[in-house]
N, CA, C and O atoms as CSV, one atom per row, in Angstrom:
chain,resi,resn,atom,element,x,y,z
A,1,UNK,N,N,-56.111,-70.859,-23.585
A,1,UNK,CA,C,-55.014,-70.141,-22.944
A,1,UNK,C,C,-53.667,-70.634,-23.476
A,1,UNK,O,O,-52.771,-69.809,-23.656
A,2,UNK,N,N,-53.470,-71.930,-23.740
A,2,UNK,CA,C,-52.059,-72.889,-23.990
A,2,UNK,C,C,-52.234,-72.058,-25.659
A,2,UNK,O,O,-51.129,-71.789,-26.130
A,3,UNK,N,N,-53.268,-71.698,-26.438
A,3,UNK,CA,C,-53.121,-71.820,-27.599
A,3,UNK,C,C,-52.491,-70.371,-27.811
A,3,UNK,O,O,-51.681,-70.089,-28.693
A,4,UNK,N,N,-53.135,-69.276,-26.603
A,4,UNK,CA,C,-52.680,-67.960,-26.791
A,4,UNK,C,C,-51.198,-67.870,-26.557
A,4,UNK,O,O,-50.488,-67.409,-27.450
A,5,UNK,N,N,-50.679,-68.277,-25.417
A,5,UNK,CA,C,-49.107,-68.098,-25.034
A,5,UNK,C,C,-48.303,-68.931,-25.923
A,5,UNK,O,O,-47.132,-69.027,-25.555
A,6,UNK,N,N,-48.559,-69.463,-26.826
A,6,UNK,CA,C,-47.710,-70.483,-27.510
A,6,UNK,C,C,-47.506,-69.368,-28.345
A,6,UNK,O,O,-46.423,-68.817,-28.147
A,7,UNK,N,N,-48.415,-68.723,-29.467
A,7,UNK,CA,C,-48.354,-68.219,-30.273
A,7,UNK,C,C,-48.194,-66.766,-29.957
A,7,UNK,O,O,-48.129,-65.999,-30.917
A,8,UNK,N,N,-48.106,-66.182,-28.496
A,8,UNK,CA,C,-47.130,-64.935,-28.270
A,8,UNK,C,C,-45.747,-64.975,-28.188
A,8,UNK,O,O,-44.964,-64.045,-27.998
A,9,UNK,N,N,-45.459,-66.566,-28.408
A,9,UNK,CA,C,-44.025,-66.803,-28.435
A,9,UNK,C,C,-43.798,-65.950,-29.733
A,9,UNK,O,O,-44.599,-66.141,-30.648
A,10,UNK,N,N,-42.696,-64.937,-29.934
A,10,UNK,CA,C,-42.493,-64.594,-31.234
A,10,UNK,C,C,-40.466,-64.085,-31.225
A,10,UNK,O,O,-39.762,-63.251,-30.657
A,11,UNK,N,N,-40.265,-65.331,-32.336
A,11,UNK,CA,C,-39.013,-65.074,-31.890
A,11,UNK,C,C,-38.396,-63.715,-32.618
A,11,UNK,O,O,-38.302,-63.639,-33.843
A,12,UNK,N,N,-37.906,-62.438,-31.538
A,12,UNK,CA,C,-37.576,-61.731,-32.226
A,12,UNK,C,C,-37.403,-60.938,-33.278
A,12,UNK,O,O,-36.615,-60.287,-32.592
A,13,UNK,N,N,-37.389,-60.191,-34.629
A,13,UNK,CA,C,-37.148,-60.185,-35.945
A,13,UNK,C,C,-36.571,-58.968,-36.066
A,13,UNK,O,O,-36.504,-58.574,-37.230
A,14,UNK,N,N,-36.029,-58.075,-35.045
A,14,UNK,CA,C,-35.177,-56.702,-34.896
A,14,UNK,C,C,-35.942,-55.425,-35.760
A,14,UNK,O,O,-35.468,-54.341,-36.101
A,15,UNK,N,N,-37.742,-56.170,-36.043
A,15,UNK,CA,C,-38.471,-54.900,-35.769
A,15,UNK,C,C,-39.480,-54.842,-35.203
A,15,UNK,O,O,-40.485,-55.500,-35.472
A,16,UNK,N,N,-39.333,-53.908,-34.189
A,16,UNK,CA,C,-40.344,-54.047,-33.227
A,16,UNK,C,C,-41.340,-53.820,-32.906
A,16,UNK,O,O,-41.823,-54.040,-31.795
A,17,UNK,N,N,-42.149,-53.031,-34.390
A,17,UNK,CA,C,-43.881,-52.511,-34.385
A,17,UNK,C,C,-43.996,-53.701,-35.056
A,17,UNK,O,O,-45.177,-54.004,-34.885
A,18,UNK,N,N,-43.262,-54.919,-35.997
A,18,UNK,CA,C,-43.818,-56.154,-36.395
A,18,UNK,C,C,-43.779,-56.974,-35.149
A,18,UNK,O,O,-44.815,-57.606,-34.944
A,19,UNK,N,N,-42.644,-57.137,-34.098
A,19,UNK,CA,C,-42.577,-57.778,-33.388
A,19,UNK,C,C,-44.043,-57.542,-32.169
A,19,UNK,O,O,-44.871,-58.363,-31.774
A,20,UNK,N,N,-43.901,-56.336,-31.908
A,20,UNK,CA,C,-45.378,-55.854,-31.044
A,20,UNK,C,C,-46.447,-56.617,-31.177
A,20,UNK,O,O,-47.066,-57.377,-30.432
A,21,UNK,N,N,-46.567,-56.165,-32.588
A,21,UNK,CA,C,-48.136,-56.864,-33.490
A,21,UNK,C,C,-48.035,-58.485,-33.696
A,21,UNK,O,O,-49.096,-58.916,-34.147
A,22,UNK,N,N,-47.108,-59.440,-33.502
A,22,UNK,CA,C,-47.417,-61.031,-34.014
A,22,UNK,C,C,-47.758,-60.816,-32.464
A,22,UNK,O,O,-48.885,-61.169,-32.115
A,23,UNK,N,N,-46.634,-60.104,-31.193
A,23,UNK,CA,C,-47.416,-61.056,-29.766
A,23,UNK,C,C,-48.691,-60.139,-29.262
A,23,UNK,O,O,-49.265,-60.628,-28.289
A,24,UNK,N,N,-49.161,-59.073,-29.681
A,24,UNK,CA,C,-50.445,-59.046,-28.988
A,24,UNK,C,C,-51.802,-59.124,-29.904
A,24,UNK,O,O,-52.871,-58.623,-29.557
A,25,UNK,N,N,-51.520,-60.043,-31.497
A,25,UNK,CA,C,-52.577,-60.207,-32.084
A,25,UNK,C,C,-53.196,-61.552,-31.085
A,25,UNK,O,O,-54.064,-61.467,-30.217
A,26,UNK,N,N,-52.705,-62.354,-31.372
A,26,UNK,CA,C,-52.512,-63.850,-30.613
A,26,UNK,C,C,-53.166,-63.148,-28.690
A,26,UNK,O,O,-54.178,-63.676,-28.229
A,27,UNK,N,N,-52.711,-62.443,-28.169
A,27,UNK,CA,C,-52.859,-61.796,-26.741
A,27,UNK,C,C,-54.418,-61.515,-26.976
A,27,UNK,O,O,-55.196,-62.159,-26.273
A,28,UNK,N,N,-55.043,-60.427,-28.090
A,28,UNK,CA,C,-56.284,-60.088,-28.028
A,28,UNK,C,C,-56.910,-61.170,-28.364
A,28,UNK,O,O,-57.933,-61.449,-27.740
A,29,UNK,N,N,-56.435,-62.064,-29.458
A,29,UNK,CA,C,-57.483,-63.256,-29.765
A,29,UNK,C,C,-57.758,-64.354,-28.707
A,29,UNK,O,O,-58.527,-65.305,-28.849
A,30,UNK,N,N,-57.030,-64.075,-27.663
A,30,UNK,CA,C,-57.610,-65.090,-26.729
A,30,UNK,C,C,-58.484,-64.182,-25.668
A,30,UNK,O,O,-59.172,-64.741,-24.814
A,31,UNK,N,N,-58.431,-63.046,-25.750
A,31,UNK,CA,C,-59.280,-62.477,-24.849
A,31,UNK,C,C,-60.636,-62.530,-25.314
A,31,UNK,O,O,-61.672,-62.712,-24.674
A,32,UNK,N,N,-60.359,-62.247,-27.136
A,32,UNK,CA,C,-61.794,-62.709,-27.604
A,32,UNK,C,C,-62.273,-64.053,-27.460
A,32,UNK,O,O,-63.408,-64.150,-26.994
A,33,UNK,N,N,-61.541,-65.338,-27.813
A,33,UNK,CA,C,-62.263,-66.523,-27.355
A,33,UNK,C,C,-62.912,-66.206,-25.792
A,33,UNK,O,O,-64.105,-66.146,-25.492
A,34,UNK,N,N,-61.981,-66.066,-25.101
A,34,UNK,CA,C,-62.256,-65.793,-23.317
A,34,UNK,C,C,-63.648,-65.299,-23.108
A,34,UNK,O,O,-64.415,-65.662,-22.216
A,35,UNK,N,N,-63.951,-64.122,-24.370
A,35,UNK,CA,C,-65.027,-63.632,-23.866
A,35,UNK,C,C,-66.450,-64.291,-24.431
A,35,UNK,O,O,-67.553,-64.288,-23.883
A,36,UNK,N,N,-65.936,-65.021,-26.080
A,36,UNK,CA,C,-67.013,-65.788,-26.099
A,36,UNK,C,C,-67.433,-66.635,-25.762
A,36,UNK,O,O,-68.568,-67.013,-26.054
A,37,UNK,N,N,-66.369,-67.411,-24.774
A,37,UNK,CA,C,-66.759,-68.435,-23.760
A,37,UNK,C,C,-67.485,-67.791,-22.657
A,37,UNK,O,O,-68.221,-68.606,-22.101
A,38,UNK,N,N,-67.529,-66.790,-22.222
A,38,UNK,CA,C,-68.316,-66.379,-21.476
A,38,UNK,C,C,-69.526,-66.008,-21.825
A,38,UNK,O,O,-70.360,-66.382,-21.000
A,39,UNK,N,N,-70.090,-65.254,-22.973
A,39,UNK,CA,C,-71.002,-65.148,-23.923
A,39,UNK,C,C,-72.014,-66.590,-23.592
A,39,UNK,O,O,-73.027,-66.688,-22.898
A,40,UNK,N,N,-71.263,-67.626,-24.406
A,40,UNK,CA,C,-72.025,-68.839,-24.394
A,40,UNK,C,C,-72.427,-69.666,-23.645
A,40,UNK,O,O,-73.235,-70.558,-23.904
A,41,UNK,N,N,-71.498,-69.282,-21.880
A,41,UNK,CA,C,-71.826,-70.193,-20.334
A,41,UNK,C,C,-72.294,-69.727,-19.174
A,41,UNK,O,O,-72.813,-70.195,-18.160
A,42,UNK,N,N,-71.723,-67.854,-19.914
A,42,UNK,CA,C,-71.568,-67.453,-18.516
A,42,UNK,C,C,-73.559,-66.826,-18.018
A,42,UNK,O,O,-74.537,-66.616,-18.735
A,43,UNK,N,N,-73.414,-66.761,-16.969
A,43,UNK,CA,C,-75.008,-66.521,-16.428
A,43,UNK,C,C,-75.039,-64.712,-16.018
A,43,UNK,O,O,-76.021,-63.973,-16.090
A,44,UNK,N,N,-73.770,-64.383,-15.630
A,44,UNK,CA,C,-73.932,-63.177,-15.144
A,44,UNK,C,C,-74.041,-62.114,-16.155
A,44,UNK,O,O,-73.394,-62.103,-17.202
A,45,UNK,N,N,-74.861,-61.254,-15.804
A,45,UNK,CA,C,-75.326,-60.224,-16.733
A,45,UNK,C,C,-74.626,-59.119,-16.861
A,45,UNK,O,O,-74.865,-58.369,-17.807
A,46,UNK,N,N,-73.557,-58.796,-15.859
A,46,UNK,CA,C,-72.569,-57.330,-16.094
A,46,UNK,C,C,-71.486,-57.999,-16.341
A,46,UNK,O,O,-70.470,-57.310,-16.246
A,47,UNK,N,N,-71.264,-59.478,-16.723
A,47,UNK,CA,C,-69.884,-60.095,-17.076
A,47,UNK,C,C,-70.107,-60.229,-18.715
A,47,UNK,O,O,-69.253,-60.029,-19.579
A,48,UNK,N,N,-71.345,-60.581,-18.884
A,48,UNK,CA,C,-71.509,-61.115,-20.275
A,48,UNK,C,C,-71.608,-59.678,-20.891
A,48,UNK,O,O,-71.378,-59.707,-22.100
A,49,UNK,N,N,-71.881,-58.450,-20.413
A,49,UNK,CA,C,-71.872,-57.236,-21.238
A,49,UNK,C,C,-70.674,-56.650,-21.356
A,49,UNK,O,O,-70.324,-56.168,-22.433
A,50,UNK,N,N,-69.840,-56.615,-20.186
A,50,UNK,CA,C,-68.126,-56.233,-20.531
A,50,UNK,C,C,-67.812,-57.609,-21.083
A,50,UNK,O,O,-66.674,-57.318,-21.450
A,51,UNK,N,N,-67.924,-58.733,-21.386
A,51,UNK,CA,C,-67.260,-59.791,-22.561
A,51,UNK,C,C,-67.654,-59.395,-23.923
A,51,UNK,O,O,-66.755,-59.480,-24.759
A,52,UNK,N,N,-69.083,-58.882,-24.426
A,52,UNK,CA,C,-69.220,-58.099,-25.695
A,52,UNK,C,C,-68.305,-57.122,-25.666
A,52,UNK,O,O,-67.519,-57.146,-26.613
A,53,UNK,N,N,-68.140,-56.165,-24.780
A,53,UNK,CA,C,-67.493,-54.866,-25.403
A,53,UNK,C,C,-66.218,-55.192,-25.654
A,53,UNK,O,O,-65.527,-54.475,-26.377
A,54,UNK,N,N,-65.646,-56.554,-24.969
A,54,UNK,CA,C,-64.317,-56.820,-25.170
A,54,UNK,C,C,-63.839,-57.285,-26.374
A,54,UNK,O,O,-62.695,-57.220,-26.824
A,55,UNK,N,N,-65.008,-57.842,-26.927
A,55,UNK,CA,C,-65.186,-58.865,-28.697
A,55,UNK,C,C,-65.241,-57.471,-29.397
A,55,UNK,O,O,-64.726,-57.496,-30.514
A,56,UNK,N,N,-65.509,-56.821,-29.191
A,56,UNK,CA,C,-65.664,-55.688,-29.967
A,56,UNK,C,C,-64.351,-54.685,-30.137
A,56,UNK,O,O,-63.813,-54.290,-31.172
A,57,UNK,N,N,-64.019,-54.407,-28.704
A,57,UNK,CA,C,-62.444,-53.112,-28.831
A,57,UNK,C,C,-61.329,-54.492,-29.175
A,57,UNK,O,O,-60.274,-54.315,-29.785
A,58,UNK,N,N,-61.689,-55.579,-28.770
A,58,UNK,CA,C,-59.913,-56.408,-29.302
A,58,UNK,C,C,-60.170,-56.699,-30.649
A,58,UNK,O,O,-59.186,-57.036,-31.309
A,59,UNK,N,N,-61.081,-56.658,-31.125
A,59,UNK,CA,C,-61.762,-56.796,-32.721
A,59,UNK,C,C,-61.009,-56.040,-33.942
A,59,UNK,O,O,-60.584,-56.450,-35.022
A,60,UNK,N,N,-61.025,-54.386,-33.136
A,60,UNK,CA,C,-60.977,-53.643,-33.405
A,60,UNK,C,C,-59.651,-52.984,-33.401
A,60,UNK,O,O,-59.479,-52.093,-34.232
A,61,UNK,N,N,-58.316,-53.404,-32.277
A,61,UNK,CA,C,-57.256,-53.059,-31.896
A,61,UNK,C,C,-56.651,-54.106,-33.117
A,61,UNK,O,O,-55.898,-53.692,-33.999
A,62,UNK,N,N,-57.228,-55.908,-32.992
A,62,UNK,CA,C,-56.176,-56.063,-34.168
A,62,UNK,C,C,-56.570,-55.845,-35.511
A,62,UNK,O,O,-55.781,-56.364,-36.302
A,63,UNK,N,N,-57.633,-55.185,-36.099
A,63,UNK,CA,C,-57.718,-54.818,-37.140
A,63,UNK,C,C,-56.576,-53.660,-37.786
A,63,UNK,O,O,-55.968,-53.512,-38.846
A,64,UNK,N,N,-56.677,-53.009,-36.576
A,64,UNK,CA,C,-55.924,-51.792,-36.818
A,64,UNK,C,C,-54.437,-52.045,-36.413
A,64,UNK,O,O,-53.679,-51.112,-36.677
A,65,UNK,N,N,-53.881,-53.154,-35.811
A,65,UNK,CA,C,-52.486,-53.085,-35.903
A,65,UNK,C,C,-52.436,-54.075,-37.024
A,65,UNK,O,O,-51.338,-53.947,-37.567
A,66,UNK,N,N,-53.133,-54.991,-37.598
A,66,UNK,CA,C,-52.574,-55.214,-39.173
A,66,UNK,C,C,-52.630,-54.222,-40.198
A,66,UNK,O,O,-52.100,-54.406,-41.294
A,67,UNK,N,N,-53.230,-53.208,-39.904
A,67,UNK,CA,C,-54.031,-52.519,-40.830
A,67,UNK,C,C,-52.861,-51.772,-40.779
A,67,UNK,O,O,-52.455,-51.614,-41.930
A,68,UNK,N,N,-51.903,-51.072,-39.698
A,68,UNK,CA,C,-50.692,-50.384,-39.237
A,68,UNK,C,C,-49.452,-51.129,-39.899
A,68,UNK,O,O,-48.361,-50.563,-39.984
A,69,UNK,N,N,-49.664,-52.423,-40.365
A,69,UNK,CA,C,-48.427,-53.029,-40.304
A,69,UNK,C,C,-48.687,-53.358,-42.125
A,69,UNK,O,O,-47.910,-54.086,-42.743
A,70,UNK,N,N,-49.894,-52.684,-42.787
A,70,UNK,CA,C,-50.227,-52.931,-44.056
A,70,UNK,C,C,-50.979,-54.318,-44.498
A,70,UNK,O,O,-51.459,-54.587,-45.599
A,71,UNK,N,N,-50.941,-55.062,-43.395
A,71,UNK,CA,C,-51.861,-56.285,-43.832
A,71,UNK,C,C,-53.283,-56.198,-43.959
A,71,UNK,O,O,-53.937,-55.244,-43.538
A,72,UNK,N,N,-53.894,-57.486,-44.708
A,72,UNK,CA,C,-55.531,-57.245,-44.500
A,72,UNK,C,C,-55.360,-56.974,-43.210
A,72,UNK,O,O,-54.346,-57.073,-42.519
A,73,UNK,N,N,-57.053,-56.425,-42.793
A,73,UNK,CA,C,-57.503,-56.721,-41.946
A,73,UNK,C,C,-58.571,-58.579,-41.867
A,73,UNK,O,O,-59.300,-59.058,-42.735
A,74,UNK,N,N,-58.300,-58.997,-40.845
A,74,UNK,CA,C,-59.436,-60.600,-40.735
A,74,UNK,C,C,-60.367,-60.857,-41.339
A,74,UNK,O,O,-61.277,-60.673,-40.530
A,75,UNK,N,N,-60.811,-61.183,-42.278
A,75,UNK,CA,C,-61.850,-61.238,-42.965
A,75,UNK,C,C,-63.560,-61.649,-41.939
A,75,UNK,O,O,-64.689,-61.221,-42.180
A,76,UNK,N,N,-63.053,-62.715,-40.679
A,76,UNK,CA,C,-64.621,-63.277,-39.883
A,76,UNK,C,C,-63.517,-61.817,-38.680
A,76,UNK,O,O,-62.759,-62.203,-37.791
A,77,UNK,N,N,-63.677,-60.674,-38.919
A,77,UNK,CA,C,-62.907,-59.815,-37.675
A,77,UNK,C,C,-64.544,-59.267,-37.059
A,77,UNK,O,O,-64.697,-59.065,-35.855
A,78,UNK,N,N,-65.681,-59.074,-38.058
A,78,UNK,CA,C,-67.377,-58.894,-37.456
A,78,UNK,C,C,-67.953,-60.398,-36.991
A,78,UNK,O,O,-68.275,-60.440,-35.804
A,79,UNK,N,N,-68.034,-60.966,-37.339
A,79,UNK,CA,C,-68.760,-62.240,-37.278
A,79,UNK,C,C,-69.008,-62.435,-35.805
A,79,UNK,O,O,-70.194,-62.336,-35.492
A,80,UNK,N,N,-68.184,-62.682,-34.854
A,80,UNK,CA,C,-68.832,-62.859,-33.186
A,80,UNK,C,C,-69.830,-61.859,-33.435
A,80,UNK,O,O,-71.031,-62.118,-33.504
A,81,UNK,N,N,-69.298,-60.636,-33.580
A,81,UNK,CA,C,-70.548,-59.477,-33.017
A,81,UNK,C,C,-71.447,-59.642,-33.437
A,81,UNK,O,O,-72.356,-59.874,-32.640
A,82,UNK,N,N,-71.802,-59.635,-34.983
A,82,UNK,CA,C,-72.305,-59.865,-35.926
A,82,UNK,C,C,-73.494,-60.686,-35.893
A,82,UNK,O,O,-74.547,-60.565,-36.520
A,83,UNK,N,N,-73.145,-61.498,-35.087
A,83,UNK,CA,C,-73.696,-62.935,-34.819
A,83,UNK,C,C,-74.929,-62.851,-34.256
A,83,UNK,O,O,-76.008,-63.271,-34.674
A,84,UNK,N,N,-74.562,-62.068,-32.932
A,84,UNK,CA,C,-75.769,-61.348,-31.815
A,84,UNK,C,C,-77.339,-61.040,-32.734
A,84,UNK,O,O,-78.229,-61.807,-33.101
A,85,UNK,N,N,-77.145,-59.527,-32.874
A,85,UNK,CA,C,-77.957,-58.700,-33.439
A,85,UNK,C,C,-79.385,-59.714,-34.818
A,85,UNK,O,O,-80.605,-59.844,-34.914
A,86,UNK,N,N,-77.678,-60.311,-35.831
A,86,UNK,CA,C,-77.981,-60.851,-37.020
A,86,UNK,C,C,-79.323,-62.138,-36.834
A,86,UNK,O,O,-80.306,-62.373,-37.536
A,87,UNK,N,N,-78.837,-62.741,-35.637
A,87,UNK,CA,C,-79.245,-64.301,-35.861
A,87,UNK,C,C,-80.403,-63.837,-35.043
A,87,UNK,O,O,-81.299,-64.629,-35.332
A,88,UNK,N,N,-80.909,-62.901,-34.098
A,88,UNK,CA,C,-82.028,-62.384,-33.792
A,88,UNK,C,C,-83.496,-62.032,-34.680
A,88,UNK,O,O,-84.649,-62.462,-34.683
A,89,UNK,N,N,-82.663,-60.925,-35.463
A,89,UNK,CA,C,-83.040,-60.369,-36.783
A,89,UNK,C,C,-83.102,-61.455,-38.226
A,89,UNK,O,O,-84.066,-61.396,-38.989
A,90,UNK,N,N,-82.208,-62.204,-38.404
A,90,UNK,CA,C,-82.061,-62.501,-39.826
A,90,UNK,C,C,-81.677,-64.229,-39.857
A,90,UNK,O,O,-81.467,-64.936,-40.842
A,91,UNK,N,N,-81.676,-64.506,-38.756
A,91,UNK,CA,C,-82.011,-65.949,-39.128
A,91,UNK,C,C,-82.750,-66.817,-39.139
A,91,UNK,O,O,-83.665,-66.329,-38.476
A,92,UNK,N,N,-83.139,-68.021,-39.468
A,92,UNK,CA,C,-84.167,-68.647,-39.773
A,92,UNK,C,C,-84.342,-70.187,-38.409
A,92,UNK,O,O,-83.676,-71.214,-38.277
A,93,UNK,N,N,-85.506,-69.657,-37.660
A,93,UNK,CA,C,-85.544,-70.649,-36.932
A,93,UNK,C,C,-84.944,-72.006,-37.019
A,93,UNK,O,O,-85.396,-72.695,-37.933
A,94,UNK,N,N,-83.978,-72.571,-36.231
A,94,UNK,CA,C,-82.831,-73.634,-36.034
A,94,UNK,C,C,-81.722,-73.071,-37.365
A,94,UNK,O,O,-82.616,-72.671,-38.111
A,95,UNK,N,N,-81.295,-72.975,-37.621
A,95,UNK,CA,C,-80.336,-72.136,-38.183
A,95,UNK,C,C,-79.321,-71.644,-36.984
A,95,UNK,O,O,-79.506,-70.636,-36.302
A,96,UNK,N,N,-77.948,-72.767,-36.835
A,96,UNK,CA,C,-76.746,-72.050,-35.709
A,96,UNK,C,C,-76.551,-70.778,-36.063
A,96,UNK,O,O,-76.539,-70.676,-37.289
A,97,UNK,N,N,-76.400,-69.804,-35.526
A,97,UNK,CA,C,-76.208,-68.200,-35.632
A,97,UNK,C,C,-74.586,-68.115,-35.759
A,97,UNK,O,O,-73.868,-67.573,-36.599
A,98,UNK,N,N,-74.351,-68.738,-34.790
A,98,UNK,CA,C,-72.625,-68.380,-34.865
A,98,UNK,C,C,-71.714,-69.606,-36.203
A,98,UNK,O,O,-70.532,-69.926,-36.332
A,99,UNK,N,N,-72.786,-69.926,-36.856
A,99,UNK,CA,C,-71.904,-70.595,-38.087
A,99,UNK,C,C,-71.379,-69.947,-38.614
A,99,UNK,O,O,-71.802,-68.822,-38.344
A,100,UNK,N,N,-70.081,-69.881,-39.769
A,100,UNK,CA,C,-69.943,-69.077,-40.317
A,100,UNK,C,C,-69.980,-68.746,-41.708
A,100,UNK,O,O,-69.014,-69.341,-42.186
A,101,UNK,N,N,-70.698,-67.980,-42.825
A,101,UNK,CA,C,-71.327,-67.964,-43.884
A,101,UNK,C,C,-70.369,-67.740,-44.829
A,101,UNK,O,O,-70.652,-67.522,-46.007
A,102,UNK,N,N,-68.970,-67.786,-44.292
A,102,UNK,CA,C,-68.451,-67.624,-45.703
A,102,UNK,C,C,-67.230,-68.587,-45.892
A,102,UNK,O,O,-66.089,-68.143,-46.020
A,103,UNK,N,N,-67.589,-70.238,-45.905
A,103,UNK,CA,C,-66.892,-71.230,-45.818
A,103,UNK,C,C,-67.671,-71.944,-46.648
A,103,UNK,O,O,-68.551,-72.598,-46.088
A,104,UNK,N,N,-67.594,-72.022,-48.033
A,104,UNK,CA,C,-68.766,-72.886,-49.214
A,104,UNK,C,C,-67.935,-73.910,-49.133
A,104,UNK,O,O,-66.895,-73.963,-48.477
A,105,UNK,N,N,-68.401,-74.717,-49.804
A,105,UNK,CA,C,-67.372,-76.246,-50.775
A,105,UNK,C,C,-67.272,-75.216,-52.078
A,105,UNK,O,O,-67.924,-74.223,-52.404
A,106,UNK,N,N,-66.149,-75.920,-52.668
A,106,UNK,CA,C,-66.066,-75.468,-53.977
A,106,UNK,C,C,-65.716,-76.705,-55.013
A,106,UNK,O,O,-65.604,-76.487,-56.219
């Protein structure tokens, strides 16, 4: 929460579809942590299914306001979701699911 409101601090810059987009990228990304903390503790079953759909539409809102503002979009912007389905399907017994596969050494 301290990490989200710090970084909706956005001082000004007199434009205001850039200004919009720095404070509610930071706003959705903590709703997504929020929800994958719930994902990973929570017990209730109609909380943990509106916390997916939430990883999913705030996923999706800041893709598209960088995408509005000409920036990439996030490169890990699938990866929570991703994670679910994948590590069911495609990973290899003890293998963390929510690691993330595209951080090599070089």
């Amino acid at each position: 929460m301290e990490r989200m409101m710090s970084a909706m601090e956005v001082r000004p810059s007199g434009d205001i579809d850039r200004d919009f987009a720095a404070m509610m990228i930071p706003h959705h990304q903590g709703a997504i942590d929020m929800a994958l903390a719930e994902l990973r503790y929570g017990k209730n079953e109609q909380l943990r299914r509106i916390a997916q759909e939430i990883i999913v539409e705030q996923q999706q809102e800041i893709a598209a306001m960088k995408l509005a503002l000409g920036e990439p979009p996030p490169p890990s912007a699938a990866a929570p979701t991703q994670a679910g389905p994948a590590a069911i399907t495609e990973s290899a017994p003890g293998t963390p699911s929510a690691s993330p596969t595209h951080h090599h050494s070089h």
